[in-house]
LODREN-414018 format. One record per atom (N, C-alpha, C): residue number from 1; atom name; x, y, z; residue in three letters. Coordinates in steps of 0.05 Angstrom, whole numbers, plus 5000, padded with zeros to 4 digits. Last residue first. Layout:
<node k="NUM" a="CA" xx="X" yy="Y" zz="Z" r="ALA"/>
...
This chain:
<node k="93" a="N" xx="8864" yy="3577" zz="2385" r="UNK"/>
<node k="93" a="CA" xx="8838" yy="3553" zz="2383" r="UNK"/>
<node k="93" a="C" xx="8850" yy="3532" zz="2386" r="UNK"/>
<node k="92" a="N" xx="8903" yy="3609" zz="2378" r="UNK"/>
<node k="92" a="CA" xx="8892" yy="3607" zz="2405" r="UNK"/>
<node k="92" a="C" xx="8875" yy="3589" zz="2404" r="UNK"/>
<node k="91" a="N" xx="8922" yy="3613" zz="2328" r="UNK"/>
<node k="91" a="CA" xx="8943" yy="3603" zz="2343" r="UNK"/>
<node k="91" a="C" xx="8928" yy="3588" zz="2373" r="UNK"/>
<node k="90" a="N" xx="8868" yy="3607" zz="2273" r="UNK"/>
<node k="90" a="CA" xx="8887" yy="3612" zz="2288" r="UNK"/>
<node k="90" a="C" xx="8900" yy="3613" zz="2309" r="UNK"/>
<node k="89" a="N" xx="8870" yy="3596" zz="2209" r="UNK"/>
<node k="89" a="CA" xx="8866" yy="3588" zz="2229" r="UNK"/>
<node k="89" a="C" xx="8882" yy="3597" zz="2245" r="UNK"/>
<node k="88" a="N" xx="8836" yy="3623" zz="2149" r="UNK"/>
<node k="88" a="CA" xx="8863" yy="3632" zz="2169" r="UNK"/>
<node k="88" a="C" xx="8854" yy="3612" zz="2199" r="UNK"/>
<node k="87" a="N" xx="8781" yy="3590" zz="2117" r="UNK"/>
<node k="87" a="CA" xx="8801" yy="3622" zz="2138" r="UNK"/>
<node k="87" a="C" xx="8817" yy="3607" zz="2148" r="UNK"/>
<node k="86" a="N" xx="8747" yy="3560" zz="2100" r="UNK"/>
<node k="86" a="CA" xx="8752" yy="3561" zz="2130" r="UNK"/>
<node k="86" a="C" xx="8761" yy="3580" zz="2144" r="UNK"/>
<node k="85" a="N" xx="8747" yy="3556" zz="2056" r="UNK"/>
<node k="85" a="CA" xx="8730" yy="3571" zz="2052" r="UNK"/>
<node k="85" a="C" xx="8727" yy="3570" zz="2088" r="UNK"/>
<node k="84" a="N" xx="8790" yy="3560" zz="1994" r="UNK"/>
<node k="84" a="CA" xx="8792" yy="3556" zz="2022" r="UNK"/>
<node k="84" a="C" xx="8778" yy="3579" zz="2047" r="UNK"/>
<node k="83" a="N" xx="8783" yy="3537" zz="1940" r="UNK"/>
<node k="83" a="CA" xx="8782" yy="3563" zz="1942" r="UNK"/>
<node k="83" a="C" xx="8782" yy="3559" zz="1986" r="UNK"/>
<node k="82" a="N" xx="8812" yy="3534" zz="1875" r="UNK"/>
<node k="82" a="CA" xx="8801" yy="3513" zz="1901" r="UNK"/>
<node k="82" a="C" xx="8808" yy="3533" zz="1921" r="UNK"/>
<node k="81" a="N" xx="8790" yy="3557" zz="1831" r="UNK"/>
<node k="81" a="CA" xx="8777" yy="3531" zz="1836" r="UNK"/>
<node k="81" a="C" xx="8779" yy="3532" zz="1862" r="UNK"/>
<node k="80" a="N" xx="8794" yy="3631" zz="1827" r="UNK"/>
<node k="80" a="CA" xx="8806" yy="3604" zz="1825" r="UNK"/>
<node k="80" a="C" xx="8789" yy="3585" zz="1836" r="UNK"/>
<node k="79" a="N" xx="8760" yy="3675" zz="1781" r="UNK"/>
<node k="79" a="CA" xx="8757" yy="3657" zz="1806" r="UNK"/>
<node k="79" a="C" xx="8775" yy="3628" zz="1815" r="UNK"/>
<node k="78" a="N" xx="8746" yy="3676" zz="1727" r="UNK"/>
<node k="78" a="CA" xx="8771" yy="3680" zz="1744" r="UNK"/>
<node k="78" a="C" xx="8775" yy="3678" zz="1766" r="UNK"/>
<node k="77" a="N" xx="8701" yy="3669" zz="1708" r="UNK"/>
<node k="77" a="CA" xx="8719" yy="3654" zz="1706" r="UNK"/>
<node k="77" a="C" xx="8743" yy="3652" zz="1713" r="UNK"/>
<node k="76" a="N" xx="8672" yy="3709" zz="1737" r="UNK"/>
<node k="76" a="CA" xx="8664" yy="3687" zz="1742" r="UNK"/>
<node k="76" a="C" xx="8692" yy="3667" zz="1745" r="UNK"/>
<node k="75" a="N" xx="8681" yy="3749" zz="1695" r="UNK"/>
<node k="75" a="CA" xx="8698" yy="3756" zz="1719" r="UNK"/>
<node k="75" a="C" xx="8701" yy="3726" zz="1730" r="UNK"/>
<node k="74" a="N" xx="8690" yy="3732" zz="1620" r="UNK"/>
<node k="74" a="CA" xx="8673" yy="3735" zz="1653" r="UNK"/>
<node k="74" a="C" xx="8693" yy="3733" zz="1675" r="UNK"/>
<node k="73" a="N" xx="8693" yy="3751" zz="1559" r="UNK"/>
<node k="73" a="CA" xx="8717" yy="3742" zz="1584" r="UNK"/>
<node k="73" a="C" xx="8696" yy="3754" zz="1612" r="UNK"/>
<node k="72" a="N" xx="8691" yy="3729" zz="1496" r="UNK"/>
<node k="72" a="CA" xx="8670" yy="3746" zz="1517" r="UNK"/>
<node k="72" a="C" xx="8690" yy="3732" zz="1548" r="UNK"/>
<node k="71" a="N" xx="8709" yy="3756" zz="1440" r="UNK"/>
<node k="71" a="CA" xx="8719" yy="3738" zz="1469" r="UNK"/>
<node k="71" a="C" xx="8712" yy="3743" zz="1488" r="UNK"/>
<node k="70" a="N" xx="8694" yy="3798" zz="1404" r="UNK"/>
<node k="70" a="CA" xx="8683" yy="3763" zz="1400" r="UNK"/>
<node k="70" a="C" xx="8692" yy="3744" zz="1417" r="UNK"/>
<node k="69" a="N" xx="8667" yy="3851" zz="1445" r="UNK"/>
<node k="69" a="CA" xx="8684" yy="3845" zz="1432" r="UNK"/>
<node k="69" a="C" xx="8683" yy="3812" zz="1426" r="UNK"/>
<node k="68" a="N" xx="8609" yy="3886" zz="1410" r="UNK"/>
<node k="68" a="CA" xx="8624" yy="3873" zz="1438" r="UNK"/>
<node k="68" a="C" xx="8646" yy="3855" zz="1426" r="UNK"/>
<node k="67" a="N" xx="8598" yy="3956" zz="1400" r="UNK"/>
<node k="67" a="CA" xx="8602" yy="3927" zz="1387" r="UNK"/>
<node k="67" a="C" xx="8622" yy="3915" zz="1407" r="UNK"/>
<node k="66" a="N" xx="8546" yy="4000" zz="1426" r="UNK"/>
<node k="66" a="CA" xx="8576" yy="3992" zz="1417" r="UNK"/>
<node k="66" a="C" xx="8580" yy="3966" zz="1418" r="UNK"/>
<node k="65" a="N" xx="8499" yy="4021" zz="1368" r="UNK"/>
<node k="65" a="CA" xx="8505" yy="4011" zz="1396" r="UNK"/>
<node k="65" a="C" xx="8538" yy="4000" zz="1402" r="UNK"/>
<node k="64" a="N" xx="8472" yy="4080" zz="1348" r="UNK"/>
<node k="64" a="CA" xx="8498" yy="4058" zz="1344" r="UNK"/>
<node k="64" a="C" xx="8503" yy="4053" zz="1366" r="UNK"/>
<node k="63" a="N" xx="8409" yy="4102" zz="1345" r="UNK"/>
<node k="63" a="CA" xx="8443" yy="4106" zz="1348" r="UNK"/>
<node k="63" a="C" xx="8459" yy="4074" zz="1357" r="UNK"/>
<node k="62" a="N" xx="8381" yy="4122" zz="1277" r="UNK"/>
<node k="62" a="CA" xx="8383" yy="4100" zz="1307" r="UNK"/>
<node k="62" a="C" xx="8411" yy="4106" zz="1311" r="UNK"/>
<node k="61" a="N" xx="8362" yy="4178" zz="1258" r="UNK"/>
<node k="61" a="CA" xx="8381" yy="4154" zz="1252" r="UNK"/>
<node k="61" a="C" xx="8373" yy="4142" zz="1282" r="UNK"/>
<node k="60" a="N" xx="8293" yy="4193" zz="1241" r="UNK"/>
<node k="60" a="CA" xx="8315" yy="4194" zz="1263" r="UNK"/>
<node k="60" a="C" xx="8340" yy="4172" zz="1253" r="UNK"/>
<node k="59" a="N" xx="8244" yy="4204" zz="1216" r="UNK"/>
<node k="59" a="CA" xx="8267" yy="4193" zz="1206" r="UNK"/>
<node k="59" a="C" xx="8293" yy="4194" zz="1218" r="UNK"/>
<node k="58" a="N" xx="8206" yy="4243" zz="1236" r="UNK"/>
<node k="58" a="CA" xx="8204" yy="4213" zz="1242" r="UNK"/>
<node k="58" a="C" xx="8231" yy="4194" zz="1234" r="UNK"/>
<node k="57" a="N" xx="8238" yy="4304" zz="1282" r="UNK"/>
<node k="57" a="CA" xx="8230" yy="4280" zz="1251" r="UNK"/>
<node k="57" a="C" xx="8231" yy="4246" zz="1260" r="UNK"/>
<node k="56" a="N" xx="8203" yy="4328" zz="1333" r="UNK"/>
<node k="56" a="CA" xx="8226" yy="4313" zz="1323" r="UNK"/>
<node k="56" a="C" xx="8221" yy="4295" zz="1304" r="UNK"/>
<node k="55" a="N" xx="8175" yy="4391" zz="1332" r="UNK"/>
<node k="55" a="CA" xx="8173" yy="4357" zz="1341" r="UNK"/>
<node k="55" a="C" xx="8198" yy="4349" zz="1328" r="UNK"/>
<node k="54" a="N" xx="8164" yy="4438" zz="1319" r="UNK"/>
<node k="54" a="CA" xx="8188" yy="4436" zz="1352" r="UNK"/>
<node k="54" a="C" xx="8177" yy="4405" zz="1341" r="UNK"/>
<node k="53" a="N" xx="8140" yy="4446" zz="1275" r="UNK"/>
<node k="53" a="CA" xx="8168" yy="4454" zz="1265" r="UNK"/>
<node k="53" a="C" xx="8186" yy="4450" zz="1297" r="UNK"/>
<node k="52" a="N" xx="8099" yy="4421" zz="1281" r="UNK"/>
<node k="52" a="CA" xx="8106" yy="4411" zz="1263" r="UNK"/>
<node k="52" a="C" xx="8139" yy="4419" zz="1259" r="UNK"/>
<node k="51" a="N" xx="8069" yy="4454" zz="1320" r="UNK"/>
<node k="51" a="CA" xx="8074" yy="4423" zz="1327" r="UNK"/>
<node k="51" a="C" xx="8097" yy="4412" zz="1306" r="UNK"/>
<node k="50" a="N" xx="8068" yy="4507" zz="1286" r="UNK"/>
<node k="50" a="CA" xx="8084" yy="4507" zz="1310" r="UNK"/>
<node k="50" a="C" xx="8085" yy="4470" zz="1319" r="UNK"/>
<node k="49" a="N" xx="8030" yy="4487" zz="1245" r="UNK"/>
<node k="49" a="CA" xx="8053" yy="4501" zz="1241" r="UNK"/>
<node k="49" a="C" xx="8076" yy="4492" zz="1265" r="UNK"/>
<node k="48" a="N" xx="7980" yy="4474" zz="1265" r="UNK"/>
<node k="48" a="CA" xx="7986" yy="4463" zz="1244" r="UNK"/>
<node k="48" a="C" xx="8017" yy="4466" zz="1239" r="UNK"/>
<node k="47" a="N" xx="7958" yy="4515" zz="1310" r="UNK"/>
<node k="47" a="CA" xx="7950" yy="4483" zz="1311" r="UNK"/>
<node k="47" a="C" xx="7963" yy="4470" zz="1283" r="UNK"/>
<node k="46" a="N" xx="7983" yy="4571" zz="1310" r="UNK"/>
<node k="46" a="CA" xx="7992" yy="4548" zz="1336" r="UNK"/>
<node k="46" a="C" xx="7981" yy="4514" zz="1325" r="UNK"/>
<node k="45" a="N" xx="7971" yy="4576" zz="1254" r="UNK"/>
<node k="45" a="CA" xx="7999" yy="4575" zz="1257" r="UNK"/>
<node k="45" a="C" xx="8005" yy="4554" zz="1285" r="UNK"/>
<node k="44" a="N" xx="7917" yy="4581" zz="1270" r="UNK"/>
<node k="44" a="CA" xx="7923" yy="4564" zz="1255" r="UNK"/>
<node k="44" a="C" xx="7955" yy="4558" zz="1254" r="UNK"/>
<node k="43" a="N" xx="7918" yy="4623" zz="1296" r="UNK"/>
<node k="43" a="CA" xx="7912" yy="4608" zz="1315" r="UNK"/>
<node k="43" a="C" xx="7913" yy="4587" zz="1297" r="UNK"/>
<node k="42" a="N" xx="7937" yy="4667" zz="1256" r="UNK"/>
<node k="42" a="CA" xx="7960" yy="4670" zz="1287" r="UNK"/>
<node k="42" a="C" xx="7938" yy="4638" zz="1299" r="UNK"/>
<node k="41" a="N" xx="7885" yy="4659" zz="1220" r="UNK"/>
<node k="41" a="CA" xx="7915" yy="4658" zz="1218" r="UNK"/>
<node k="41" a="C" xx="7939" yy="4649" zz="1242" r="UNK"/>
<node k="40" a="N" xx="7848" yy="4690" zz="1256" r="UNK"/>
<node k="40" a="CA" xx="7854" yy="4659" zz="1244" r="UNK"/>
<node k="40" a="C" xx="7874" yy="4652" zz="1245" r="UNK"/>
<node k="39" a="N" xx="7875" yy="4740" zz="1259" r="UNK"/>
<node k="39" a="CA" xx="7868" yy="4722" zz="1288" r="UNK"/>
<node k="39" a="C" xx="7857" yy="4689" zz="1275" r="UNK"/>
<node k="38" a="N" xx="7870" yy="4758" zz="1209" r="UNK"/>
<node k="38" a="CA" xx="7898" yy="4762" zz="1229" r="UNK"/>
<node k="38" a="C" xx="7893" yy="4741" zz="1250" r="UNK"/>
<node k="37" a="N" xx="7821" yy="4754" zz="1207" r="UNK"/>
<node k="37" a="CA" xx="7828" yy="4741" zz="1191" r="UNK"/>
<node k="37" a="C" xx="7860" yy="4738" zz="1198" r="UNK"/>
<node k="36" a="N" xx="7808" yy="4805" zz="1235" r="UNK"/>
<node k="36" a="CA" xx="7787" yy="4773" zz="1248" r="UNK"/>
<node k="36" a="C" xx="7805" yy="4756" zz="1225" r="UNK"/>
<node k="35" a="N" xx="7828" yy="4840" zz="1214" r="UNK"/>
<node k="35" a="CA" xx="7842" yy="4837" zz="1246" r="UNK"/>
<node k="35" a="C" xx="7826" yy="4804" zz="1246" r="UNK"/>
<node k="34" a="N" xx="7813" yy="4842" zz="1157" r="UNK"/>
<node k="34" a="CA" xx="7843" yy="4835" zz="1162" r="UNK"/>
<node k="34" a="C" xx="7841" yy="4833" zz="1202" r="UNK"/>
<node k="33" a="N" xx="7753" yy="4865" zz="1186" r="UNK"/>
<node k="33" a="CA" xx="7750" yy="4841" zz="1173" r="UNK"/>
<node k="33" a="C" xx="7787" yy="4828" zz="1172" r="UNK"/>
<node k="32" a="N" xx="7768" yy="4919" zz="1205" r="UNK"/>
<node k="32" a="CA" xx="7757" yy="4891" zz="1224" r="UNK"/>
<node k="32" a="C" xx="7764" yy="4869" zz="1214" r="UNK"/>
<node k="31" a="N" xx="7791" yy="4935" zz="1158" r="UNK"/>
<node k="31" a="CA" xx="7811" yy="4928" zz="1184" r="UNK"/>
<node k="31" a="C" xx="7800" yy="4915" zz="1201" r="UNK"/>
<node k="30" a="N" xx="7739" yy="4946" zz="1137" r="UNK"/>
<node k="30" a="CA" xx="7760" yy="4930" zz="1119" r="UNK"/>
<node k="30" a="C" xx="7780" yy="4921" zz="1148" r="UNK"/>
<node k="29" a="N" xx="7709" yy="4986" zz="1162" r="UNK"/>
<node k="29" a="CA" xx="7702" yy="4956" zz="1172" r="UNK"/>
<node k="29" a="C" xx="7729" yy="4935" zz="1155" r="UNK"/>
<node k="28" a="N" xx="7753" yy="5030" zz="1171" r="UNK"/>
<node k="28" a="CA" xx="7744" yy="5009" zz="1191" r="UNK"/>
<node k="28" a="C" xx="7734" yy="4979" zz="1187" r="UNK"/>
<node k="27" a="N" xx="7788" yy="5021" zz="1099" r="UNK"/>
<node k="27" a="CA" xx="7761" yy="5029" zz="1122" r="UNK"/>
<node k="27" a="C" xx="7765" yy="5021" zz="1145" r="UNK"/>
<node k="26" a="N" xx="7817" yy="5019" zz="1048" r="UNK"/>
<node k="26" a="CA" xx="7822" yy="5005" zz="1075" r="UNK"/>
<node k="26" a="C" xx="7813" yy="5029" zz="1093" r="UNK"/>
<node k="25" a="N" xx="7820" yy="5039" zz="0995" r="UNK"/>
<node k="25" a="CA" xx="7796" yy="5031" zz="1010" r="UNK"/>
<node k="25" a="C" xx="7799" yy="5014" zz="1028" r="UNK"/>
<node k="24" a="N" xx="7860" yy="5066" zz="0971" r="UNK"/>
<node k="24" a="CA" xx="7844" yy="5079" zz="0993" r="UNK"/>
<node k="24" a="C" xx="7818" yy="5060" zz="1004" r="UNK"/>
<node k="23" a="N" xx="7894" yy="5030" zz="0946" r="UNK"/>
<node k="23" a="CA" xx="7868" yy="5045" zz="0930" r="UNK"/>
<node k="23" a="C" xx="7859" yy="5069" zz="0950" r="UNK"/>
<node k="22" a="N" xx="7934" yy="5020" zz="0985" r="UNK"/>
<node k="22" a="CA" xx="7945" yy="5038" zz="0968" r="UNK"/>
<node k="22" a="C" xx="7917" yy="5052" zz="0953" r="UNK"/>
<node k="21" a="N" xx="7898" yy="4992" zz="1021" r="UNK"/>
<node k="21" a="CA" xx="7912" yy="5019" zz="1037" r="UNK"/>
<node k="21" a="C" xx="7918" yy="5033" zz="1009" r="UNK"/>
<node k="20" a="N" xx="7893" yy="4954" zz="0983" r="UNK"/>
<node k="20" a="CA" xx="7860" yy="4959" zz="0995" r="UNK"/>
<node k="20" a="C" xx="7874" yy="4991" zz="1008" r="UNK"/>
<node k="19" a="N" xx="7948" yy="4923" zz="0983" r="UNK"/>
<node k="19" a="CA" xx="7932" yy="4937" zz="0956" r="UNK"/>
<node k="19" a="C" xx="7913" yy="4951" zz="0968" r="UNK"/>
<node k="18" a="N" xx="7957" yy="4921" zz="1037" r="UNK"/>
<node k="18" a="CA" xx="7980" yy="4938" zz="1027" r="UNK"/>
<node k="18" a="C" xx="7958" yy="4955" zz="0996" r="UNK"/>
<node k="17" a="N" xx="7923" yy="4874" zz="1039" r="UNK"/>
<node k="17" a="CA" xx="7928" yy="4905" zz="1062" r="UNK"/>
<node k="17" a="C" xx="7942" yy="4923" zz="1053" r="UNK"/>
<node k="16" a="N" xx="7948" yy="4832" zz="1003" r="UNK"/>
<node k="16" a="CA" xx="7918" yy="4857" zz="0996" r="UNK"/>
<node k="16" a="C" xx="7907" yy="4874" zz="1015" r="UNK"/>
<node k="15" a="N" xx="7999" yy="4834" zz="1021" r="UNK"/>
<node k="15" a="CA" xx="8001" yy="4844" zz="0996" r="UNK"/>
<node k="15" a="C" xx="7971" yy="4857" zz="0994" r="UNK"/>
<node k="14" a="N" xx="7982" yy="4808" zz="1071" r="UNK"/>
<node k="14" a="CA" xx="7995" yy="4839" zz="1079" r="UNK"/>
<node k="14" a="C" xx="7998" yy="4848" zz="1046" r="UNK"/>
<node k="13" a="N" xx="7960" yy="4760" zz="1055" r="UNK"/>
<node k="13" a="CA" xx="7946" yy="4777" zz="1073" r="UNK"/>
<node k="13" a="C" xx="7958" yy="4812" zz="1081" r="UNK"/>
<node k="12" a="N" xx="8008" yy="4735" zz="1035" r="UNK"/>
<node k="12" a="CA" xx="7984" yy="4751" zz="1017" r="UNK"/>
<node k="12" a="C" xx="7961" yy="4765" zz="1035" r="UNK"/>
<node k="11" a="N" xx="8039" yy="4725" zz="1075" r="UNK"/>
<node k="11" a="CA" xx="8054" yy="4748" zz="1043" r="UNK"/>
<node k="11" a="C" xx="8017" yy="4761" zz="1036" r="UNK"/>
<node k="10" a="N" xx="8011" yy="4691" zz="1092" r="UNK"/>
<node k="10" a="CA" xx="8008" yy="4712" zz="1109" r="UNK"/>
<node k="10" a="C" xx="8027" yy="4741" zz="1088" r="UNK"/>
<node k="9" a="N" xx="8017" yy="4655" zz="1061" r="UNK"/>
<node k="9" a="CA" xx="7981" yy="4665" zz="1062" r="UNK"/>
<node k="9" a="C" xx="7983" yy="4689" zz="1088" r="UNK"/>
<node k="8" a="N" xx="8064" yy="4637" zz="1056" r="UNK"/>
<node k="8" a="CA" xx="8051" yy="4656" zz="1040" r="UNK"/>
<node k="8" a="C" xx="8029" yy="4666" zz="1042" r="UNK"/>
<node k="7" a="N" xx="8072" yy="4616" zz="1117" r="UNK"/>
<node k="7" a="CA" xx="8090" yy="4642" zz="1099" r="UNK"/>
<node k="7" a="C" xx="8075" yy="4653" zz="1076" r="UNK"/>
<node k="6" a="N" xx="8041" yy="4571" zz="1103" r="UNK"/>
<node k="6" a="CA" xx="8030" yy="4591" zz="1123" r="UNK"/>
<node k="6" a="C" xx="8042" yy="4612" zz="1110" r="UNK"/>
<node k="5" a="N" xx="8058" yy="4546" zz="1065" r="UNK"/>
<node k="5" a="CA" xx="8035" yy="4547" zz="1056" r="UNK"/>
<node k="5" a="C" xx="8028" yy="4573" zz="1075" r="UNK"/>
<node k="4" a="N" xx="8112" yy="4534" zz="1091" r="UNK"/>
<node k="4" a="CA" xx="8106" yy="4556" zz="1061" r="UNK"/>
<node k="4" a="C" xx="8094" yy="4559" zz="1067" r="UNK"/>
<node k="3" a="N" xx="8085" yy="4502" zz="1142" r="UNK"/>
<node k="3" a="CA" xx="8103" yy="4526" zz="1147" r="UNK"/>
<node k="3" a="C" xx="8105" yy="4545" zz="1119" r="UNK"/>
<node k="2" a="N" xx="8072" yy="4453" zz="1116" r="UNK"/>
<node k="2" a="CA" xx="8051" yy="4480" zz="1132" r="UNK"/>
<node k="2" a="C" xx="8063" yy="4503" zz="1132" r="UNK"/>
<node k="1" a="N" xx="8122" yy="4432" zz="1099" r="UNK"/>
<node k="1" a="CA" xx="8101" yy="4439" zz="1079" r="UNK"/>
<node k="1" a="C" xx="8082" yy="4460" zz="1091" r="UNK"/>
């Protein structure tokens, strides 16, 4: 929405530079007054315009998590029971 509103108010800032040049009555002080209204403009574009067109929309999809499968299989459970926790015995003892 900022972004038209800006586009045109800068159409219309160069349409009555363009009318005030074609009458002849674009003066010095007329070009002070378009340069101090040029420099609004360019510092309203940074605080209203420019945040609005690099940010990221509020309506983001969420992303899709991946779906686990319905047999949940643990390492745990593979572990055999009887588990021989002495070692290798050997010849010289």
């Amino acid at each position: 929405m900022f972004v038209k509103i800006y586009a045109w108010m800068w159409a219309a800032m160069a349409a009555s530079a363009l009318g005030f040049y074609a009458f002849g009555a674009f003066d010095m002080l007329t070009a002070v007054v378009f340069g101090f209204l040029c420099f609004g403009l360019t510092f309203m574009g940074m605080m209203c315009v420019l945040p609005s067109t690099v940010s990221h929309p509020i309506t983001a999809e969420p992303s899709k998590a991946p779906r686990m499968s319905k047999q949940f299989s643990s390492p745990v459970s593979e572990v055999p029971i009887a588990v021989n926790f002495t070692g290798p015995r050997s010849k010289h003892a």
